[in-house]
NULO-473045 format. One record per residue (C-alpha): x, y, z; chain; residue number from 1. Coordinates in steps of 0.02 Angstrom, whole numbers, plus 50000, padded with zeros to 5 digits. Layout:
% NULO-473045
R    xx    yy    zz chain resi
R     X     Y     Z     A  NUM
...
This chain:
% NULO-473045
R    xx    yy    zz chain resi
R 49603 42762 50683     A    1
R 49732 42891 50598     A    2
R 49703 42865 50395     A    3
R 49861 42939 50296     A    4
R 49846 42976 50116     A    5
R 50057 43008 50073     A    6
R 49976 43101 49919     A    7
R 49876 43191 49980     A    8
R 49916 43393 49961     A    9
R 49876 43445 50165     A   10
R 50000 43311 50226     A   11
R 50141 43450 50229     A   12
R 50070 43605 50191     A   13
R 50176 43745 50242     A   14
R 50317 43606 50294     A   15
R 50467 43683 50240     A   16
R 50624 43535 50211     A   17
R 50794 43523 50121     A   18
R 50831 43387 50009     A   19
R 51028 43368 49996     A   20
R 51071 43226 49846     A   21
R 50966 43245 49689     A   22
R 51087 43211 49556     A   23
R 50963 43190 49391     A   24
R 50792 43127 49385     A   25
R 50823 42938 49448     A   26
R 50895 43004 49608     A   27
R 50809 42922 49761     A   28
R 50822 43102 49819     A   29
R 50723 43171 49668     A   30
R 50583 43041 49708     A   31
R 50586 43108 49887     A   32
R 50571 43281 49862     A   33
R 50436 43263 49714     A   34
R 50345 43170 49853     A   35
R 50362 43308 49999     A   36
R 50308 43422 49845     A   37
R 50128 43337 49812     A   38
R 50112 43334 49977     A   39
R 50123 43519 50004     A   40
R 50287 43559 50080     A   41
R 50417 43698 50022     A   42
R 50580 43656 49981     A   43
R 50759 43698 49982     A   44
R 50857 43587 49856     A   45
R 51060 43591 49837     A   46
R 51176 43535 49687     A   47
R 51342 43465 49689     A   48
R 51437 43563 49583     A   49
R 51431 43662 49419     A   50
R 51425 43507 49304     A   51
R 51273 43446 49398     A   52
R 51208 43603 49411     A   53
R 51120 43581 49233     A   54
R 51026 43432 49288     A   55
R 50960 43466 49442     A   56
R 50915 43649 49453     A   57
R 50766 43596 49312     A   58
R 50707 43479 49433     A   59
R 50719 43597 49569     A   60
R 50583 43718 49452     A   61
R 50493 43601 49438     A   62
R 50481 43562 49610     A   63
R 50434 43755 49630     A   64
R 50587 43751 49750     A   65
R 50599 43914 49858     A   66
R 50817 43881 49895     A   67
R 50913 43827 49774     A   68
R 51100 43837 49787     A   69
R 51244 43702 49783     A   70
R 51322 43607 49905     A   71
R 51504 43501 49920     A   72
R 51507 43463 50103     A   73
R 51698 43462 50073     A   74
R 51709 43631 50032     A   75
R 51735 43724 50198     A   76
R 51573 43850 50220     A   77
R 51472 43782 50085     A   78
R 51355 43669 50209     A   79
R 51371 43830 50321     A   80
R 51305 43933 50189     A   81
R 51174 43830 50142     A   82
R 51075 43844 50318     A   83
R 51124 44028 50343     A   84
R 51015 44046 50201     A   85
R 50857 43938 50241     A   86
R 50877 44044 50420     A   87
R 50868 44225 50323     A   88
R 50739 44159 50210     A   89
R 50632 44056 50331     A   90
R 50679 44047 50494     A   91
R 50655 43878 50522     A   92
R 50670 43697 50435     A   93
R 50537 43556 50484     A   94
R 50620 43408 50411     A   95
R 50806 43375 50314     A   96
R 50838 43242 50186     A   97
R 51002 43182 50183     A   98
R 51039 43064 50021     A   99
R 51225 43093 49956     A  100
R 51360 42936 49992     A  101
R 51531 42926 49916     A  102
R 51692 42818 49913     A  103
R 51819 42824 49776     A  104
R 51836 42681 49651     A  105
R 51983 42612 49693     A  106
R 51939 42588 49871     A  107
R 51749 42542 49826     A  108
R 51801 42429 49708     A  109
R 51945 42348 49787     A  110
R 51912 42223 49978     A  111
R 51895 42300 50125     A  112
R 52049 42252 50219     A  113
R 52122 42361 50091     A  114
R 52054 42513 50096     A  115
R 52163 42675 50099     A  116
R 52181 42784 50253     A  117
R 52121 42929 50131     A  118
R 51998 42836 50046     A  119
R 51912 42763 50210     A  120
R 51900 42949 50303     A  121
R 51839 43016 50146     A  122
R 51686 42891 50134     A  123
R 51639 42910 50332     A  124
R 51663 43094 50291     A  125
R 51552 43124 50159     A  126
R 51445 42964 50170     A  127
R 51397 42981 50366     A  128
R 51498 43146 50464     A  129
R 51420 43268 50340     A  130
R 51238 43203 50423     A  131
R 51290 43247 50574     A  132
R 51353 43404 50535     A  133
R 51186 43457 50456     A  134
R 51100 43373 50622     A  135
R 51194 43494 50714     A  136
R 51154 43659 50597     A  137
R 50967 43588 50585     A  138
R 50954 43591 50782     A  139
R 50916 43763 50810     A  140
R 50815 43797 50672     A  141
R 50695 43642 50743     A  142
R 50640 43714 50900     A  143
R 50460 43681 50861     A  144
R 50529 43493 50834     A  145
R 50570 43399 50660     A  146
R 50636 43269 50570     A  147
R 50789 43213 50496     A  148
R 50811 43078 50377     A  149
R 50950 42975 50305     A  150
R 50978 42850 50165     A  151
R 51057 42687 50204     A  152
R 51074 42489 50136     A  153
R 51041 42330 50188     A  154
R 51246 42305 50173     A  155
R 51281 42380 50330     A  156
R 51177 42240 50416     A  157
R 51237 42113 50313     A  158
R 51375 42070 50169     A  159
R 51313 42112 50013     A  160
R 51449 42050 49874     A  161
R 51536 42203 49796     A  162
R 51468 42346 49933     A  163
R 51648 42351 50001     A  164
R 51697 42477 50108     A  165
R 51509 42563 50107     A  166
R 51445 42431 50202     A  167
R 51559 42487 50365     A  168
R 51505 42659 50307     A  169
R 51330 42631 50309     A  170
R 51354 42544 50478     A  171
R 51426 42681 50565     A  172
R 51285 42783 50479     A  173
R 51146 42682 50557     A  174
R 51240 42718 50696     A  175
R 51224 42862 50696     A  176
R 51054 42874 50675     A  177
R 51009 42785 50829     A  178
R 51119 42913 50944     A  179
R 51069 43063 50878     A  180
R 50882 42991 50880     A  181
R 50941 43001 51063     A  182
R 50998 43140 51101     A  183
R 50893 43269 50983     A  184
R 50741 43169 51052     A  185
R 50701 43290 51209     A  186
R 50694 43443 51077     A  187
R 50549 43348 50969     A  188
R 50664 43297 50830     A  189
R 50646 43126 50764     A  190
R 50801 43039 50665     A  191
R 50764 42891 50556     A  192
R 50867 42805 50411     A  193
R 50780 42720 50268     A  194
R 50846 42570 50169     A  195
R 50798 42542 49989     A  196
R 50804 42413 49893     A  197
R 50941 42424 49752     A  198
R 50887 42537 49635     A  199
R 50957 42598 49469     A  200
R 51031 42787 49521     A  201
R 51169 42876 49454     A  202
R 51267 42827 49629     A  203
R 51240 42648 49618     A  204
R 51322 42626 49452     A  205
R 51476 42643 49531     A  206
R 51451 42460 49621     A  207
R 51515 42318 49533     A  208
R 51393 42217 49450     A  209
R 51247 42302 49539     A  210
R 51131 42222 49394     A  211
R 51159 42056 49469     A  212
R 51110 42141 49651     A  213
R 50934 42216 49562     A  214
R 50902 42033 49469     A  215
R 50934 41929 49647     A  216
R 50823 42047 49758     A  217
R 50684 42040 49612     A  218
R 50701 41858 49620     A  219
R 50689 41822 49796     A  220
R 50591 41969 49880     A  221
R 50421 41916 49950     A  222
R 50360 42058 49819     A  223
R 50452 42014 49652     A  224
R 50468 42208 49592     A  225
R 50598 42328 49579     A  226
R 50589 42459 49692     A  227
R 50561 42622 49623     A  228
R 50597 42810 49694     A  229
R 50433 42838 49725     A  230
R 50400 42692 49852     A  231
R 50544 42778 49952     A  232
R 50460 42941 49918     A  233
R 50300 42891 49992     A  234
R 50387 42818 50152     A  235
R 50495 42955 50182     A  236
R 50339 43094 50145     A  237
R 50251 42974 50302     A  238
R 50419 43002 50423     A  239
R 50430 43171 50388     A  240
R 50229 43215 50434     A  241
R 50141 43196 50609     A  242
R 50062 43023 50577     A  243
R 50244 42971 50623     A  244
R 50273 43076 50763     A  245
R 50311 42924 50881     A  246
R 50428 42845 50760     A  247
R 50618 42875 50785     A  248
R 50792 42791 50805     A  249
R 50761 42677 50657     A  250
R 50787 42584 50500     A  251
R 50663 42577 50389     A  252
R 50647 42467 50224     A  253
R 50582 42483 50075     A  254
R 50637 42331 49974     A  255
R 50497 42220 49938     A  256
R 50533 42117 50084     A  257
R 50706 42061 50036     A  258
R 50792 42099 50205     A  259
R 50682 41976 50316     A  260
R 50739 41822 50201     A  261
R 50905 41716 50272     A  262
């Protein structure tokens, strides 16, 4: 029987990935990519803007990060750029981390039956098209096969109080997942989405009353523990390295058990 040690430093050595979404140090992202780093892969990491810029690009030294450059995937070129890049530098990319979701306040905040036009397309667009839009640019640099991965929530299974219009969102993301699982499959490249438990990052402030969310899934979870970055770390480390070659198409959990309860 295959053992896997997620820690250990030969899982993906000379794996070379892109983490898209580290914001500061509490990021789910940032527990990702400090996983694929004890584990021996190379990275590529990205930053918003210029005011996030001074956060993340310490993290990304720390993570010994070969790319570093930013990324708005509403700025035309900029995801572009960002994978003409890992091609000169590279050549190829083994495994992609998408972790960036969006919807402005008033439409987050407000029901969905509500929801601006604007608002609406601008939460599918950054939220869900932009991961297929890096599918597509991570294709051809996969021709040895890969792995793509994508962060979702359990409220685009079910309604979760105050999710709003990221709940459709992360619908259509899942999705998603599960047709380009299909057709990328032939080439070798697995797609998977993962689904944390709520956890308190820099994106999820922006929920209403998200503490209530963190104290109700700590309450009723089969394992009565917040879930931390680095339990999504570990999983995600596991998808992206050949002990889950066979695994694609899929959401995966990581919330103490809390989605299997009625």
């Amino acid at each position: 029987m295959l053992q896997v040690d997620v820690r250990s430093q030969s899982l993906l050595s000379g794996r070379k990935g892109l983490v898209v979404g580290i914001a500061n140090e509490h990021s789910i992202a940032y527990g990702c990519a400090r996983m694929f780093r004890d584990c021996g892969a190379d990275l590529a990491v990205t930053w918003l803007n210029d005011k996030a810029r001074p956060y993340v690009e310490p993290l990304a030294r720390d993570l010994s990060a070969a790319i570093t450059m930013p990324l708005d995937v509403e700025q035309p070129g900029a995801l572009e750029a960002v994978f003409d890049t890992i091609r000169e530098r590279w050549g190829r990319l083994d495994f992609l981390l998408h972790s960036i979701a969006f919807a402005p306040a008033r439409d987050l905040h407000g029901r969905v039956a509500d929801t601006s036009r604007e608002g609406f397309a601008r939460a599918m667009d950054i939220s869900c098209h932009s991961f297929v839009r890096m599918a597509r640019l991570a294709e051809p640099l996969m021709d040895k096969g890969g792995t793509l991965l994508t962060m979702t929530y359990l409220g685009a299974e079910e309604v979760v109080p105050h999710y709003g219009v990221m709940g459709p969102v992360k619908a259509a993301l899942e999705a998603t997942v599960r047709y380009l699982a299909t057709e990328f499959g032939p080439r070798g490249i697995r797609v998977n989405a993962v689904s944390p438990g709520p956890i308190r990052t820099r994106a999820a402030s922006g929920i209403p009353d998200f503490d209530a969310l963190i104290a109700e899934a700590r309450r009723r979870a089969p394992l009565p523990r917040e879930v931390e970055i680095d339990d999504v770390g570990s999983l995600c480390a596991f998808l992206v390295s050949d002990a889950a070659q066979g695994i694609t198409g899929d959401v995966h959990y990581v919330d103490g058990g809390f989605h299997i309860l009625a």
